[in-house]
C-alpha positions in Angstrom: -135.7 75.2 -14.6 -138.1 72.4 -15.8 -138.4 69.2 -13.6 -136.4 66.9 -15.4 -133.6 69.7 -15.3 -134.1 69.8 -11.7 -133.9 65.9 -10.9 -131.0 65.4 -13.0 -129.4 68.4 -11.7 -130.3 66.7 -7.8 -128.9 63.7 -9.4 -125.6 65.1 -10.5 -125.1 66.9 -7.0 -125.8 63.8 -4.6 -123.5 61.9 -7.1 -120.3 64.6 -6.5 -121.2 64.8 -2.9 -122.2 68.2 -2.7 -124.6 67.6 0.3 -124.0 71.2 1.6 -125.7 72.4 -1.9 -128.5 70.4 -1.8 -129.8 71.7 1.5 -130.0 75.5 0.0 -130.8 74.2 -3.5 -134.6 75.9 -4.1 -137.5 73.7 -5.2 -140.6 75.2 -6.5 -143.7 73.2 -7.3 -145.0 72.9 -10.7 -148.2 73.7 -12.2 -148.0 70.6 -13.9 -146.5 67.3 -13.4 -146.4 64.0 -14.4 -143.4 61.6 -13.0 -143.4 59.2 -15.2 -143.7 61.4 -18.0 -141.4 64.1 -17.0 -138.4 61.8 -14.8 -138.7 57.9 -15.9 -139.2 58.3 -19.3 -137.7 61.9 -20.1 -134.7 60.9 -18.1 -134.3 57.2 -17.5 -135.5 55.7 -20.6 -134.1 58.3 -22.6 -130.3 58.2 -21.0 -130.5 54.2 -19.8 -133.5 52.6 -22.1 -131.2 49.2 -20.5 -130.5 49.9 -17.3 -131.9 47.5 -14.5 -135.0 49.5 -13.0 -136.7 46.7 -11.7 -135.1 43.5 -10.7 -138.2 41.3 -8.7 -138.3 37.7 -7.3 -139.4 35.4 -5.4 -137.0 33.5 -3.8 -137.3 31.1 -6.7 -137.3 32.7 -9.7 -135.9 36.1 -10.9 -136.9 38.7 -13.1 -135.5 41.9 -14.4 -137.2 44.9 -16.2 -135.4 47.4 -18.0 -136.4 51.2 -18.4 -137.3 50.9 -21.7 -139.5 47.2 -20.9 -141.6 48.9 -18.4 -142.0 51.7 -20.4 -143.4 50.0 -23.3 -145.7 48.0 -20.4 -146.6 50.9 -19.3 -147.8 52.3 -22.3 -149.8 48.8 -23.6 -151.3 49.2 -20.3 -152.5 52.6 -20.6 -153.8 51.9 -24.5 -155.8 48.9 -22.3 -157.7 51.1 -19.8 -158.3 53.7 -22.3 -159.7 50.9 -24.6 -162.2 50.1 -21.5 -163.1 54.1 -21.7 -161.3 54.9 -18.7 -160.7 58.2 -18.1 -158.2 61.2 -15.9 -159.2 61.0 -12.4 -160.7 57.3 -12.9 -160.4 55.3 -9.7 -158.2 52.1 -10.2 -158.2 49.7 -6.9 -155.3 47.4 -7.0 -155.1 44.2 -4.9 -152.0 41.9 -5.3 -149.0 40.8 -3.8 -145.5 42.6 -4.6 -145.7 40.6 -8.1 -144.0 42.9 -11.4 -147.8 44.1 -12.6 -147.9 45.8 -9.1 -145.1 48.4 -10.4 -147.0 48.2 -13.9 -150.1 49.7 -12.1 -148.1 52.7 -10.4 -146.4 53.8 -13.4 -149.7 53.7 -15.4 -151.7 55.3 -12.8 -149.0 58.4 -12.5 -148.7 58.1 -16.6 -152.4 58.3 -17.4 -153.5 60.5 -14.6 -156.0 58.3 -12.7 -156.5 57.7 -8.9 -154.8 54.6 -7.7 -156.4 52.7 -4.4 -153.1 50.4 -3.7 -155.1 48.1 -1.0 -153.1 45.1 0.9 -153.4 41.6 0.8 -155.1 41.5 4.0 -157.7 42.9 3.6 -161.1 41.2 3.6 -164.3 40.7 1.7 -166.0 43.4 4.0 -163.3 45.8 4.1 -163.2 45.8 0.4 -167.3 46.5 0.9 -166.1 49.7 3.1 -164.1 51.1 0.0 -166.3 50.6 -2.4 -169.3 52.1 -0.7 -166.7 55.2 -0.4 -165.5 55.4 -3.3 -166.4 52.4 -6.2 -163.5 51.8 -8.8 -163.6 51.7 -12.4 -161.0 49.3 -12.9 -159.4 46.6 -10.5 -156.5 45.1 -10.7 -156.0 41.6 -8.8 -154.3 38.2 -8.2 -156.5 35.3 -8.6 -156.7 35.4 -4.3 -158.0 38.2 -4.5 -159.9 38.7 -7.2 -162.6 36.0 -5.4 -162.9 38.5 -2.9 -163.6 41.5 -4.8 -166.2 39.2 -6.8 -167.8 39.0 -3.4 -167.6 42.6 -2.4 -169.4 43.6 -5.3 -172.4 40.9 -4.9 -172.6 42.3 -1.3 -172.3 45.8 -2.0 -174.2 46.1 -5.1 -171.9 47.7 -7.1 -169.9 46.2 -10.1 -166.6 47.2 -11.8 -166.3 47.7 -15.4 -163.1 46.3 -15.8 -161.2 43.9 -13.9 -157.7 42.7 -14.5 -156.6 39.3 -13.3 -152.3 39.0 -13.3 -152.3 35.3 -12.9 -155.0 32.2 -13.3 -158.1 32.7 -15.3 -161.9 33.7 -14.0 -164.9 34.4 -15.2 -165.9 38.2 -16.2 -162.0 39.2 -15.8 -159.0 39.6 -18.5 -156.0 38.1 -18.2 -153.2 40.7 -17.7 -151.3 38.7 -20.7 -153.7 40.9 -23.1 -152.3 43.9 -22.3 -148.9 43.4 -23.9 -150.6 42.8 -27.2 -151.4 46.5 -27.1 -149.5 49.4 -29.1 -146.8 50.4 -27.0 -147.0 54.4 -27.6 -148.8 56.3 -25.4 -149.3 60.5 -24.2 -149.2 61.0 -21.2 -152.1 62.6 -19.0 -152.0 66.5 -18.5 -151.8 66.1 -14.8 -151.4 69.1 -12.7 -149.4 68.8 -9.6 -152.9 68.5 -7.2 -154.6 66.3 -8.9 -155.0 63.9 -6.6 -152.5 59.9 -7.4 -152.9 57.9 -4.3 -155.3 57.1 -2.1 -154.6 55.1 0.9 -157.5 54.1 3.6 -156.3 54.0 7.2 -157.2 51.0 8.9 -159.8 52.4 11.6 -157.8 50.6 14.5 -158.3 53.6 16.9 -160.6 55.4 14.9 -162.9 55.4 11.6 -161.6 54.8 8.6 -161.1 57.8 6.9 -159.2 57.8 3.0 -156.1 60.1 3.0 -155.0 61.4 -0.5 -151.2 62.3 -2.2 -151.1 63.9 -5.1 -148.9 64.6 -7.9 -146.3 66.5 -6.2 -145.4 63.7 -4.2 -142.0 62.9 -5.4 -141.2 66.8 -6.3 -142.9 67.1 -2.6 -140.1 64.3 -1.5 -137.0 65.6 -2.8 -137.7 69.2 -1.2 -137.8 67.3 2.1 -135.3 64.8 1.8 -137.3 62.0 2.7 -137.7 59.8 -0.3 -135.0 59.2 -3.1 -136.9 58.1 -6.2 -134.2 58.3 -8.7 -130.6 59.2 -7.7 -126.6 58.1 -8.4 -128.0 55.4 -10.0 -129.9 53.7 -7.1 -133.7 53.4 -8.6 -136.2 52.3 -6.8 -140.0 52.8 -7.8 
């Protein structure tokens, strides 16, 4: 059994109810996997291009994604990075609040194979200097907030990114995030093997040193064998 065969199978059992199933239903890693390729678009897009899959606001204003919009986002995205000769296993750091081009930047990181740094808010000009002296990004994506601090950490550290991608505002030596959707909107999909490594979160070094902790591919296969996350099910999608 394939993987999509497997979620939508997963899918159709929680939906009837047959919780006793799922607890002896066998799940064997892939050799290769790709989430995005394999489950959003093979399933969602595919079977609901119109459904809802992301509905975001602010308190003020509201705005809703289907699975075919972020698809095609996703895939002007990808075209965008790949433009900028990014390649698999490229480090992205991303910086932002929980704005719609956060999303944008999983599904492309899991679509396209690269390493995703997902880095909060709070963090500071010297604790962006930390991760980049451990491992220095090829592409950031940022808020205007933040993106003055990352400017910083690079004067500081010495080291400069090769792309950076401002989602709102304007700044010097930085693209506006509005240039992506001029892209095509077809993209392939990375060959990603199920260890290649996806995220990679820092802990904070409140008790200890900092040390970067990486999830790979298998995550959400990884997730449904331990009942732990629900990525896609009976029609409650999250991301």
């Amino acid at each position: 059994m394939n993987t999509a065969s497997l979620y939508r199978q997963i899918r159709d059992m929680i939906a009837a109810k047959q919780f006793e199933a799922l607890r002896t239903l066998e799940i064997i890693k892939p050799q290769q996997f790709n989430w995005v390729a394999e489950v959003f678009e093979n399933i969602h897009v595919k079977d609901t291009p119109d459904a809802h899959a992301l509905i975001w606001t602010d308190g003020v204003q509201t705005k809703t994604f289907s699975f075919r919009e972020l698809s095609l986002h996703c895939n002007r995205f990808l075209h965008c990075l790949r433009k900028h000769q990014l390649q698999q296993q490229d480090v992205i750091f991303s910086q932002m609040p929980l704005v719609p081009e956060n999303w944008l930047t999983v599904l492309v990181s899991i679509k396209g194979g690269f390493r995703l740094i997902p880095a909060a808010t709070i963090l500071n000009v010297h604790d962006i200097v930390y991760r980049f002296g451990k491992l220095m990004p090829k592409a950031v994506v940022a808020d205007i907030d933040n993106a003055i601090k990352i400017d910083e950490a690079e004067v500081l550290s010495g080291k400069f990114v090769s792309l950076k991608i401002l989602v709102n505002g304007t700044r010097d030596g930085w693209i506006s995030f509005k240039e992506i959707y001029t892209e095509e909107a077809v993209a392939d999909a990375a060959p990603t093997y199920a260890n290649d490594a996806l995220f990679l979160f820092f802990t904070s070094g409140t008790t200890n040193a900092k040390s970067c902790n990486a999830y790979s591919f298998q995550l959400p296969v990884w997730s449904l064998d331990h009942c732990i996350m629900d990525w896609f099910t009976a029609g409650r999608y999250t991301l």
